[in-house]
N, C-alpha and C positions, 0 to 999 in steps of 0.2 A: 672576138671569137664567138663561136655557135654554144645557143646555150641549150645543153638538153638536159632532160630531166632521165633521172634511174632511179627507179623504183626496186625496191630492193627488204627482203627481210633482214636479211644476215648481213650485220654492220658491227663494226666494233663496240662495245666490248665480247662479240660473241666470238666462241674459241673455235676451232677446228677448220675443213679444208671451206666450207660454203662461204663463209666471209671473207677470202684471201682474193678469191677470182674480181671482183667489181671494185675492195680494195687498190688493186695494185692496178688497174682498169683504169681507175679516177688517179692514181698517182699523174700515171703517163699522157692523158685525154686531152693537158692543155699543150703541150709540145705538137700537136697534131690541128689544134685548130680548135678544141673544143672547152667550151666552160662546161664542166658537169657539176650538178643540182642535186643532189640526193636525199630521196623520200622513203625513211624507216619508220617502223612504228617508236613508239616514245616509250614504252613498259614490257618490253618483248617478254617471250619466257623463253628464254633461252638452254639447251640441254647443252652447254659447256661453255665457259667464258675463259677471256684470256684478255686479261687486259693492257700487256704489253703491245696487241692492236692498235691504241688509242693514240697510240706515238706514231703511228705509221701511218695516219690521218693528213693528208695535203695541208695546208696552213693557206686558210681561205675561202676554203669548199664552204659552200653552201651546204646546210642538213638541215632540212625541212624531216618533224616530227609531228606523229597524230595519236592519241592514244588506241592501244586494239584491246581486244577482249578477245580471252582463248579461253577455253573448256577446261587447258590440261589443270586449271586450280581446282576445278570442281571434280574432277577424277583423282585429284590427288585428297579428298574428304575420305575416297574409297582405299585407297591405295595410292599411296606418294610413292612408294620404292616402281608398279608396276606405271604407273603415269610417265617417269619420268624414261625409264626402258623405253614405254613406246615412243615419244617423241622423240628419243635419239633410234629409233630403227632397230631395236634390240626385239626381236619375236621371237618366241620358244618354240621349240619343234609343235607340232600338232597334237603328239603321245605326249608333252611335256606340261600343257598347259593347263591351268588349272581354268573352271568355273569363270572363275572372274576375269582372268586374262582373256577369256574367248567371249566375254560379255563387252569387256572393253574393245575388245580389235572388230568384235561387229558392229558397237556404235561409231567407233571411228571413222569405221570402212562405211557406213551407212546412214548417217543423221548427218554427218563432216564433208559433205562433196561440194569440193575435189577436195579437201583437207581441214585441218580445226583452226586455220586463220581465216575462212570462210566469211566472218565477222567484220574482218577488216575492207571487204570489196567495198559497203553499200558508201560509209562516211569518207573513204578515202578517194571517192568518183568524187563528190559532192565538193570535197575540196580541193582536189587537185581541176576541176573543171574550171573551178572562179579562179585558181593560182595561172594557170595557162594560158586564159586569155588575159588575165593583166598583166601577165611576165611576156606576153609575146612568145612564150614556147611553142613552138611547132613540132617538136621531136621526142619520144619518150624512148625508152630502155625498160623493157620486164624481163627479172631473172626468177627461175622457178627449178627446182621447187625453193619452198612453196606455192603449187600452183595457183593459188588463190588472185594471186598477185599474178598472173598472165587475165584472170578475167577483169582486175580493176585495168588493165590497159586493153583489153577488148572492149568495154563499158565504152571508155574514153574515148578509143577510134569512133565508134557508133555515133558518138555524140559533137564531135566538134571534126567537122569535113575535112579542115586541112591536115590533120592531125598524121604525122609520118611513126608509124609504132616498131620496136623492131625488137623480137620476142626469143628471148637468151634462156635456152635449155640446160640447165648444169646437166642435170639425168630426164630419164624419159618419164612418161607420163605413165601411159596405160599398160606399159613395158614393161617399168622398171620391178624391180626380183619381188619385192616384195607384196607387191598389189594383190598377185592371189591369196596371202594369207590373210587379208583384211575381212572376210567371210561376207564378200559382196552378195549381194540376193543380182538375180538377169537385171532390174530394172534399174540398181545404184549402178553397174558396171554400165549397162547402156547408156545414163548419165554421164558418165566420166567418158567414154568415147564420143557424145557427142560434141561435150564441151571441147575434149581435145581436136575435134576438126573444126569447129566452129573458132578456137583462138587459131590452128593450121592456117587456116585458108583467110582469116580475116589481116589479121598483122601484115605488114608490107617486109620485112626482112625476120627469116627466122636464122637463130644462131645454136648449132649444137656443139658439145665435147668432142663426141664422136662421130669416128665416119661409119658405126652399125647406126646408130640414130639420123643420123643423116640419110640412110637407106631405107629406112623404116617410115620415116614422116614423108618423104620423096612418094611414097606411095599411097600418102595421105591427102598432097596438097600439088601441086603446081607451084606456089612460093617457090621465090629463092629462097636456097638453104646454103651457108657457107659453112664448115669445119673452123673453129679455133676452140684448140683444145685450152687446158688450163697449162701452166707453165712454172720457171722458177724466175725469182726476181736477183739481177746479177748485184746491188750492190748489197745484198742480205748474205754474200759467202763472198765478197772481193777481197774483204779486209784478214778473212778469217785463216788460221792455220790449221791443219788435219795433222791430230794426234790420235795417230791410230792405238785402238786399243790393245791393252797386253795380251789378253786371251782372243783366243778366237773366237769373238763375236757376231754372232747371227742375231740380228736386230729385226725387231715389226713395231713403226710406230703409226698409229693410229687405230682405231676402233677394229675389233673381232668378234666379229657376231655368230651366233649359235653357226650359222650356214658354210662361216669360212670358218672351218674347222678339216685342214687339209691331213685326215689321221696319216696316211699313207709318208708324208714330210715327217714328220713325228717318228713315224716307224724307222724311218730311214733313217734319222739322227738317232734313233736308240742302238741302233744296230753299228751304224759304226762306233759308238761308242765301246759295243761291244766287241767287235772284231780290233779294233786300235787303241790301245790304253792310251796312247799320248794323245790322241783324238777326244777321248775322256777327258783328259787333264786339263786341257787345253781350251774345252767350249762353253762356252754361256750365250744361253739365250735370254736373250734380254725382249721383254714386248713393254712396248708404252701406249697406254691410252685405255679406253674401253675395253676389257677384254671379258666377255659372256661366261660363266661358270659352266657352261661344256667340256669348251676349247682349254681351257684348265685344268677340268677333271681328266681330260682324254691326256693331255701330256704329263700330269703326273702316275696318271695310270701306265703309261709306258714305261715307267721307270725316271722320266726325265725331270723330277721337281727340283732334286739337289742342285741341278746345272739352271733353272728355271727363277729370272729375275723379274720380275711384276714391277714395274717403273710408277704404274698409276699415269694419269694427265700428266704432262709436261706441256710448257708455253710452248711457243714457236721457239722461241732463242732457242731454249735445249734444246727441239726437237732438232733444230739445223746440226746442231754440236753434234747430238747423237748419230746422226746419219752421216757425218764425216770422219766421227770415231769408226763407225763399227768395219766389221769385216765383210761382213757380207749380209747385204740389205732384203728382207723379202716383201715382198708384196703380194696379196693373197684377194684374190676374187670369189664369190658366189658359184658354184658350179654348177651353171643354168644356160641355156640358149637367149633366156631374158638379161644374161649379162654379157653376154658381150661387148657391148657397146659401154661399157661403163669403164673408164679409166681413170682410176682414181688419183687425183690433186699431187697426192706424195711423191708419186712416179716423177714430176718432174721436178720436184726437190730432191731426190734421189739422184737424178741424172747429175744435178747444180753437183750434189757432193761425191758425183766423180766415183764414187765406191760399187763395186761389180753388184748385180739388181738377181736374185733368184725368185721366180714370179711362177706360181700357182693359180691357175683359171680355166676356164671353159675352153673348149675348141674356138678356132677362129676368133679368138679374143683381140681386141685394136690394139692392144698392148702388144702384141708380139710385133707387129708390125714398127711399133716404134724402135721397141730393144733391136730390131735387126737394124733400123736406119742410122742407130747408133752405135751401132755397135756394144751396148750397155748392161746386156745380160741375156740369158734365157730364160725362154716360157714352158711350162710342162704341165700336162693336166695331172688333176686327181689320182690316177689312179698308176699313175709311172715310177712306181718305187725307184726301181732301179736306176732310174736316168736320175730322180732327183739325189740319191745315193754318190753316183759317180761325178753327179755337178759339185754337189757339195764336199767331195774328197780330192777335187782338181784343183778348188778353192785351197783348201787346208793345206796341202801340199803347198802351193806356191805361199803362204803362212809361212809355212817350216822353213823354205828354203829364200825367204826377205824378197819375194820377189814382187816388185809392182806392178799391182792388177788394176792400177786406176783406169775409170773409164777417160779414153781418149778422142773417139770420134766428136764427131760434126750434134752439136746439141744447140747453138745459139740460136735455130729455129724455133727454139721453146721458151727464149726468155721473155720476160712482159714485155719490154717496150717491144718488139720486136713481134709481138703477138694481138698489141696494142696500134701497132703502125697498121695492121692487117682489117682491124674492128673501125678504126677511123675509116679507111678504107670500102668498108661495108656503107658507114651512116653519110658517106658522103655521095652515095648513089642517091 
């Protein structure tokens, strides 16, 4: 078999969707032809762990480890509670922040370029160059973000001629939602563009999520750019039974940041509440993960705390449970033109558990395109009370009346191996 190497930050024991995708990647890599090599830092700092991950480890993989140095311990001397916000993506409105929040998101956005693993490019060249040429590797894998880790595989192409690099986008770069809030000065921002064309145009295969990112870098570089989005893995729900739950359950599992805070969803669940006492009786929202003390204050401000369950982090095992339980799944985006292209991990664990999908996001978001190919659920922007109203009361209704709303279409396009057949596919050009 071909041995390549993947560079990678997010490795198990870290929790949430960034560690799942190159995971379940390396599960499938040898069935295709390939030995994969994998290069994480040795002391990461990770903003969520789960270490039921560690079991889901291939038995035999290589894990090459370097030690890294990150800033967020030295910002946690300032502040541990607002450190660790940042590095999981958590930014407060601009009205909301205090002093210190806005001292930290400008050294972030501006001493940290492209980000605060920065530290790890110079020693992890140095030693992955002498590992390459005595392993005979000619092929690497950069997933980012962390962008930092697409310049330790620019470094490397520069420097050793044969070197094939092929450079795996989970989200955008100079895109993505949150970049503006970093309080770039012109000259960090023109930084961060330049690097993003300079790893564009260098790497020989680029890989994105989506096909808005894919349209956006298309106008950056000439590379090939292929689509493979993230997926569900079929033997993590084959064995499993769906015990739906007693109430009608409206579930969100994953992180909720100050931005996805869709009031209008909210409003709508308050009001049928109010116009449908069994509709009352009947509902629990249940959120698991991160959820921002906005998104909190605003649903209990509607009236909705009594019916309002805060699950906290959940492993992967529950989350799959949860998402086979509930009734009706949502998934919530950024409402931005910079999010379009972002379709988050869950979406296709949601589709695996088969349970109808009510998705909240920006115009032209790739997700709708999926849920139509699926038949899986619908999309509705921000400010569509009424449509989300009459979704969510078409749901309940077929509730009341035992009627099964499981999704049924064409979804095995989005399982790993199957997603993995398509990425061998790519490194075999």
């Amino acid at each position: 078999m071909k041995k390549i190497l993947i560079i990678t930050y997010y490795w198990p024991p870290a929790g949430g969707p960034g560690v799942q995708r190159w995971l379940k990647f390396v599960k499938y890599l040898r069935e295709f032809g390939f030995d994969p090599i994998v290069y994480v830092p040795k002391n990461p700092t990770y903003p969520m762990r789960d270490d039921s991950f560690e079991n889901e480890v291939p038995h035999g993989i290589k894990i090459l480890k370097k030690p890294i140095f990150e800033p967020y311990g030295l910002a946690g001397l300032f502040s541990k509670k607002q450190s660790k916000r940042i590095s999981k993506g958590i930014i407060a409105a601009e009205e909301n922040q205090s002093f210190l929040q806005k001292a930290m998101l400008f050294i972030r956005g501006n001493l940290f370029i492209p980000d605060a693993r920065k530290f790890w490019i110079s020693p992890s060249v140095k030693f992955l160059k002498t590992y390459l040429i005595k392993e005979e590797i000619d092929q690497i894998i950069t997933t980012g973000p962390p962008h930092s880790l697409h310049l330790i595989g620019l470094n490397l192409k520069n420097e050793l001629n044969n070197l094939k690099w092929t450079a795996d986008f989970r989200d955008p770069w100079t895109q993505i939602g949150y970049h503006k809030k970093l309080k770039l000065t012109k000259k960090s921002r023109q930084k961060h563009e330049a690097l993003e064309r300079e790893v564009l145009n260098t790497a020989d295969e680029i890989i994105t999520t989506s096909f808005t990112t894919k349209a956006e870098f298309s106008k950056k570089t000439s590379k090939p750019i292929t689509v493979i989005t993230n997926g569900f893995d079929e033997d993590e729900n084959s064995t499993r039974e769906a015990v739906l739950d007693d109430n009608f359950s409206i579930s969100h599992i994953g992180s909720l940041l100050s931005e996805r805070n869709p009031t209008n969803l909210w409003k709508a669940i308050a009001e049928l509440c109010e116009e449908h006492s069994g509709f009352a009786k009947d509902l629990e929202l249940k959120l698991a993960g991160t959820i921002s003390e906005e998104v909190i204050a605003s649903i209990k401000a509607i009236g909705l705390e009594k019916k309002l369950k805060l699950l906290g982090y959940v492993n992967h095992k529950q989350a799959l449970a949860m998402q086979r339980n509930s009734r009706l799944l949502l998934l919530i985006e950024i409402d931005s033109k910079e999010t379009r292209g972002i379709i988050p991990g869950k979406l296709f664990e949601y589709l695996s558990a088969k349970r109808p999908i009510l998705a909240v996001g920006p115009k032209q978001w790739d997700v709708e395109q999926i849920l139509k190919e699926t038949g899986a659920g619908e999309t509705f922007n921000y400010k569509d009370k009424e449509g989300l109203k009459n979704e969510i009361l078409k749901h309940y209704k077929a509730f009341k009346e035992q009627k099964d709303n499981s999704i049924t279409g064409d979804i095995q396009q989005y399982s790993r191996k199957k997603l993995t057949s398509k990425l061998a596919s790519v490194l075999k050009k």
